[in-house]
C-alpha positions as CSV (number, residue, x, y, z in Angstrom):
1,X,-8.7,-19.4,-18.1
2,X,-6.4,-18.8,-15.0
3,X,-3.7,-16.6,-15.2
4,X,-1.2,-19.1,-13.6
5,X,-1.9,-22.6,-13.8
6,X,0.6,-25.2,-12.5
7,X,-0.2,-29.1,-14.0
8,X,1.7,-31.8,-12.1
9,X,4.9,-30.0,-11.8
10,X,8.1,-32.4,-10.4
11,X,11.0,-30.5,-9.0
12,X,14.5,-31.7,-8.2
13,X,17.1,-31.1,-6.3
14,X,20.1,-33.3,-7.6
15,X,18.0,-36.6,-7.2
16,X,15.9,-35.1,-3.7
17,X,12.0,-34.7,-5.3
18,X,10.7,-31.4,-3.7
19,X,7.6,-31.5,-5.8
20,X,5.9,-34.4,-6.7
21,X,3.0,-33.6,-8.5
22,X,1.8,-30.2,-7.9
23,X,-1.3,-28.8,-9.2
24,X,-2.6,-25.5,-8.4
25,X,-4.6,-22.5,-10.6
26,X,-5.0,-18.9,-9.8
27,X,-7.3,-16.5,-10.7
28,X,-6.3,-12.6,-12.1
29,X,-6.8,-10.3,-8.9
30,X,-7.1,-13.0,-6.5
31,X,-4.3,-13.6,-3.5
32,X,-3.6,-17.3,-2.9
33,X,-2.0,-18.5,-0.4
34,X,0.2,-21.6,-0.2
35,X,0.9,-23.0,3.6
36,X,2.4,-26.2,5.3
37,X,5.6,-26.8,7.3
38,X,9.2,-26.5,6.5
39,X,10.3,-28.4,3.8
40,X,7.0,-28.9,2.6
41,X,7.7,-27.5,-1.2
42,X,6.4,-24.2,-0.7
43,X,9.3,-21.7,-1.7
44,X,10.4,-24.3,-4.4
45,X,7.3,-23.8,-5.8
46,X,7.3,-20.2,-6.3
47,X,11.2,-21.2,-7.6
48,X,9.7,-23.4,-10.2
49,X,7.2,-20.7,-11.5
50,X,10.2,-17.8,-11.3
51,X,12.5,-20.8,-13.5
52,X,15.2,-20.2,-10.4
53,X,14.7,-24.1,-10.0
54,X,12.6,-25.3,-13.0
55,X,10.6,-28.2,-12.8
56,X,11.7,-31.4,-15.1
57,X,8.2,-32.4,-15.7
58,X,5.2,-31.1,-16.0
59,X,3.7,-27.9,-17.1
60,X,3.5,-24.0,-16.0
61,X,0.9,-21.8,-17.9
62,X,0.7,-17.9,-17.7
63,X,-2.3,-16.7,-19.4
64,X,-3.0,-19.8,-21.1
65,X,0.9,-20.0,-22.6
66,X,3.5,-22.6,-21.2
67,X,6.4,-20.9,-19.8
68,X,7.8,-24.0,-18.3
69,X,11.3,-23.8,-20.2
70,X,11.7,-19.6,-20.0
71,X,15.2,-18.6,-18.5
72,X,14.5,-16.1,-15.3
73,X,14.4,-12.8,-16.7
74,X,12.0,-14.0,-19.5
75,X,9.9,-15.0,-16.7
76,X,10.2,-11.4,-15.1
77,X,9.3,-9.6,-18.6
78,X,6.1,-11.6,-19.0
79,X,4.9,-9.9,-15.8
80,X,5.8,-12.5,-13.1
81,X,8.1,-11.1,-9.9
82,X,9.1,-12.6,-6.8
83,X,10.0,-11.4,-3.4
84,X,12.4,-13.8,-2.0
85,X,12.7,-15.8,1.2
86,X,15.1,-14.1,3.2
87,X,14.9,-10.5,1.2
88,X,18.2,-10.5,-0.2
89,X,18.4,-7.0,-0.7
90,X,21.6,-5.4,-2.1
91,X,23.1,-4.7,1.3
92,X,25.5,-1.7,0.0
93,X,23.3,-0.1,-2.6
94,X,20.5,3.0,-0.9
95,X,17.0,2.1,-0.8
96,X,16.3,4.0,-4.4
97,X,18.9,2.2,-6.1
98,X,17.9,-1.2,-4.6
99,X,13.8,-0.2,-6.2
100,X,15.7,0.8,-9.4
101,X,17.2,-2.4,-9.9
102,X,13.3,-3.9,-9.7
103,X,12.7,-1.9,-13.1
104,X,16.0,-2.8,-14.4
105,X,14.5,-4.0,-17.6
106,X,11.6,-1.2,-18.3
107,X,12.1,1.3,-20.7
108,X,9.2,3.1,-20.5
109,X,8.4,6.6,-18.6
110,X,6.5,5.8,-15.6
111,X,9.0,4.3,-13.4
112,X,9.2,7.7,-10.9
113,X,5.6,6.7,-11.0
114,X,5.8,3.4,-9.8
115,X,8.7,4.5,-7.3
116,X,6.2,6.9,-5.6
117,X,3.2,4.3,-5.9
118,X,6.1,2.1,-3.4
119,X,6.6,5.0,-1.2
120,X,3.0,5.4,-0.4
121,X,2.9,1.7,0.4
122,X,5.9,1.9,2.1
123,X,6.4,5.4,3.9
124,X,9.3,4.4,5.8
125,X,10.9,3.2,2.9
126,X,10.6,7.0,1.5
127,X,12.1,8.2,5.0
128,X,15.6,6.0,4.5
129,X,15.4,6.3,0.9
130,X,19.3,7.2,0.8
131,X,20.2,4.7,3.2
132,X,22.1,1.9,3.0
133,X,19.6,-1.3,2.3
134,X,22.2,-3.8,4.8
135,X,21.8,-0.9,7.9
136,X,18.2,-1.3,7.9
137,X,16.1,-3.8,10.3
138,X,14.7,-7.3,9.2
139,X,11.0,-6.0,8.6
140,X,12.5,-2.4,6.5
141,X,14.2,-4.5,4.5
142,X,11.1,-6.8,3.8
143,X,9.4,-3.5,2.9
144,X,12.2,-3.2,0.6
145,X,12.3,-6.3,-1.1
146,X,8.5,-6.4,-1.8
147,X,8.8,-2.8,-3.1
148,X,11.8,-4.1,-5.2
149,X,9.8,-6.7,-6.7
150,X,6.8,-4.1,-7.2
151,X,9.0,-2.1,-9.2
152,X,8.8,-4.5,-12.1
153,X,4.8,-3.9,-12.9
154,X,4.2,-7.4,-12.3
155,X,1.1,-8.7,-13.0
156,X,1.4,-11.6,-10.6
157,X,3.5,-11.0,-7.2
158,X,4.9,-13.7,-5.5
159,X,5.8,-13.6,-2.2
160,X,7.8,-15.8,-0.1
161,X,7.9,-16.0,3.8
162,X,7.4,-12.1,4.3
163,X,6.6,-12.5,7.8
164,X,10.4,-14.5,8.4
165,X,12.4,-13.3,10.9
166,X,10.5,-9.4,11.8
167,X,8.3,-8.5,14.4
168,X,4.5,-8.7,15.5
169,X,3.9,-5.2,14.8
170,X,5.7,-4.8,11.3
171,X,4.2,-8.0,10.1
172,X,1.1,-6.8,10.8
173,X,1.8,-3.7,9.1
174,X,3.4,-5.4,5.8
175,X,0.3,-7.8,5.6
176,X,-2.0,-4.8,5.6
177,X,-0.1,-3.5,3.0
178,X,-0.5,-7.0,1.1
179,X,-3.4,-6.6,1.2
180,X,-3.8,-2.7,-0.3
181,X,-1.6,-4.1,-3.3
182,X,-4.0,-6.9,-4.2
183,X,-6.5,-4.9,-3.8
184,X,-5.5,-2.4,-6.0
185,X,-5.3,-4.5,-8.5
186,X,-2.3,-6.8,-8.1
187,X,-2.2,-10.3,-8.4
188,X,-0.8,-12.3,-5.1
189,X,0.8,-15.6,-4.7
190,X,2.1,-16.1,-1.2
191,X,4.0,-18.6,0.6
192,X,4.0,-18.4,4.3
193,X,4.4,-20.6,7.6
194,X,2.1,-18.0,9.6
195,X,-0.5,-19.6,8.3
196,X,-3.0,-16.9,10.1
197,X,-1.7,-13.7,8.4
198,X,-2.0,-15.9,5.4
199,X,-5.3,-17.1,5.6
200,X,-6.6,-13.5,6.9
201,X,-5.5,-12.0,4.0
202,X,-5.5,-14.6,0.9
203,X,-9.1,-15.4,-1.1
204,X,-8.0,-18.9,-1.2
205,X,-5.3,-21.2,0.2
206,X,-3.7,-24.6,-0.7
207,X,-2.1,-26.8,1.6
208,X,1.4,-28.7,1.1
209,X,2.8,-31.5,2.7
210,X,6.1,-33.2,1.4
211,X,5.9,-32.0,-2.0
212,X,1.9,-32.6,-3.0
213,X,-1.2,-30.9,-2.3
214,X,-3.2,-32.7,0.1
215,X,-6.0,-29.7,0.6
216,X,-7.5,-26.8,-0.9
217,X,-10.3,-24.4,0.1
218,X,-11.4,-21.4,0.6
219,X,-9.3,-19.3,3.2
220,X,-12.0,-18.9,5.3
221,X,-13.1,-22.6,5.4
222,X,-9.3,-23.6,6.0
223,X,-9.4,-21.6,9.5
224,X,-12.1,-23.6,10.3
225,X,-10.9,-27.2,9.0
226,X,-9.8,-28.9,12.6
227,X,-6.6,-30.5,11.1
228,X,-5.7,-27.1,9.8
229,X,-6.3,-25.9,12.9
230,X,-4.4,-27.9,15.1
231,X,-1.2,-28.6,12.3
232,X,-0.8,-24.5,11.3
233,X,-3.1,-22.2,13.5
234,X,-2.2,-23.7,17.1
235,X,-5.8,-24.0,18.0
């Protein structure tokens, strides 16, 4: 059994279908990747699984248990968090409180924990940990939103378009973090147009195009499939 499994989810917006059919698994500890162009269904897919945009047919499954009618928050106590496209972190709260508000519904004692686990991931997030989250730069504030969504223990991360709008050099270091959270243990699905950060780092990768699935592989195999090549790697 797959920890997430998606079954022929349809999406809407007003009467516009953004998914038409989507079917896609993924496996506890793996990082999947999903790629294609803009407007392709990508981020409404990680909507549909967060309920910010629920599907109207079809069915989502989190260890083997449909969650496809869960209101958001229900969603985030199962174990399920998502770092959104375009950070949206809370421009006039400090770094610390912007990470406290990831944990805003644990009750339990090990959230300094968790909070130092992000600072260690994130040392430049520990440097401005008093500052204001809006006076930071594009790729800080990435940092800070992925830490954010950290902060909830999630057992499956979602990520979407952490590479949008930030340099060469800090998206290369935020992927190399990605990559120390899954492999320590964290679940990833990511959503991405740089579809060569995503396919160095992911285990597996799905491709979408207007709403549907047209091809899944390996990550490793998709860098090598010539259509993949020459519609997301620029080769």
């Amino acid at each position: 059994m797959a920890l997430l499994e998606l079954d022929e989810i349809h999406t809407f917006y007003g009467n516009i279908e953004a998914l038409k059919g989507v079917t896609l698994e993924v496996e506890e500890g793996e990082c999947v990747t999903l790629i294609g162009a803009n407007g392709a269904g990508k981020s409404t897919t990680l909507r549909s699984i967060s309920a910010l945009t629920p599907a109207r047919t079809g069915e989502i499954r989190f260890r083997g248990k449909d969650i496809s009618r869960k209101a958001p928050q229900d969603i985030v106590q199962l174990g399920i968090s998502q770092s959104p496209e375009g950070r949206k972190c809370f421009q006039r709260m400090s770094v610390s409180e912007n990470l406290d508000m990831g944990a805003y519904l644990r009750r339990d004692k090990e959230i300094g924990q968790d909070r130092q686990r992000v600072f260690e991931l994130f040392p430049r997030l520990e440097e401005r940990r008093t500052q204001k989250a809006g006076t930071m730069s594009g790729g800080e504030q990435q940092m800070l939103a992925i830490g954010r969504a950290l902060m909830a223990r999630p057992k499956l991360l979602l990520l979407d378009e952490p590479s949008m709008g930030i340099s060469p050099i800090l998206t290369e270091r935020i992927y190399e973090t990605i990559a120390e959270i899954n492999k320590q243990g964290t679940t990833i699905l990511l959503v991405e147009q740089n579809a060569n950060f995503a396919l160095g780092v992911s285990h597996r990768g799905y491709v979408l195009e207007t709403g549907k699935v047209v091809l899944t592989n390996e990550s490793a195999k998709l860098r090598e499939d010539p259509e993949v090549q020459k519609a997301y790697l620029g080769t």
